[in-house]
N, C-alpha and C positions, 0 to 999 in steps of 0.2 A: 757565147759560142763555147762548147766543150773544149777542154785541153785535148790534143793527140794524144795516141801514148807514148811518145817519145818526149813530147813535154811533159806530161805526168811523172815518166820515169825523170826528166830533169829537177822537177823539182820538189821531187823524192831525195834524189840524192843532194841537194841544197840543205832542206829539212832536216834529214835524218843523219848526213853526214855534217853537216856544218860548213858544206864547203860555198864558197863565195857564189853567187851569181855570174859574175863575171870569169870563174873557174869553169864553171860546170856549160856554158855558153863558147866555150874556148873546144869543150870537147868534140870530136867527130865517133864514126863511125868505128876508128881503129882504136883511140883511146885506152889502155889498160884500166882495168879497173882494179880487183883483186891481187894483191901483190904488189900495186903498184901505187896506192892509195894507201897510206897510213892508216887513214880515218874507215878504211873498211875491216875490218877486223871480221870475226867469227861474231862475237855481240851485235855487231853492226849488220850483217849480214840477216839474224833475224829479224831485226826491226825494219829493217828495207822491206823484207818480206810482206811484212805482216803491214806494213804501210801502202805496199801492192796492191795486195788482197782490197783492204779496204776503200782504196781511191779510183783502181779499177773495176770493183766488183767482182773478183775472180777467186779463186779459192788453188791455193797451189799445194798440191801433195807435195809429202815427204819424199819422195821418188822422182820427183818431178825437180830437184835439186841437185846441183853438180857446181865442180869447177869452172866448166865450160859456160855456165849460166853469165857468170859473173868476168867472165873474160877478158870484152871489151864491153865499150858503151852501147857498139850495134848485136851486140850477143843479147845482153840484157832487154834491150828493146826487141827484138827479133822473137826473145821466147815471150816477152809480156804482150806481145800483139798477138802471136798464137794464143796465148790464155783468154783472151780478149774476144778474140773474131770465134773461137769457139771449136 
């Protein structure tokens, strides 16, 4: 059975950030992400992307990038489900 993409996005952010299973299983909807995460940085930030891209089959313009993206945990999922359903 396929990942959601909110599990996708979890463990994306496990992968590419390093952070524990049991971190990233803790988080909800509100969760800060950027700013609030050490482990996200501006580096990290592309490789999230680009690990997006490839595991949801989506393709995310440069425009299509903001602060707001990376907010919270339900931001992040909210725009990769729009990327997603099309």
């Amino acid at each position: 059975m396929p990942l959601t993409t909110q599990e996708t996005i979890r463990a994306i952010l496990t992968d590419v950030l390093g952070l524990s299973v049991d971190q990233v299983a803790a988080m909800d909807d509100h969760t800060e992400l950027f700013g609030a995460l050490p482990e996200l940085d501006s580096m990290a930030v592309a490789g999230l992307l680009t690990e997006m891209e490839d595991r949801l089959g989506i393709i995310i313009d440069d425009d299509d990038v903001d602060g707001d993206m990376f907010a919270t945990l339900g931001s992040l999922v909210a725009f990769a489900h729009t990327k997603v359903s099309g």
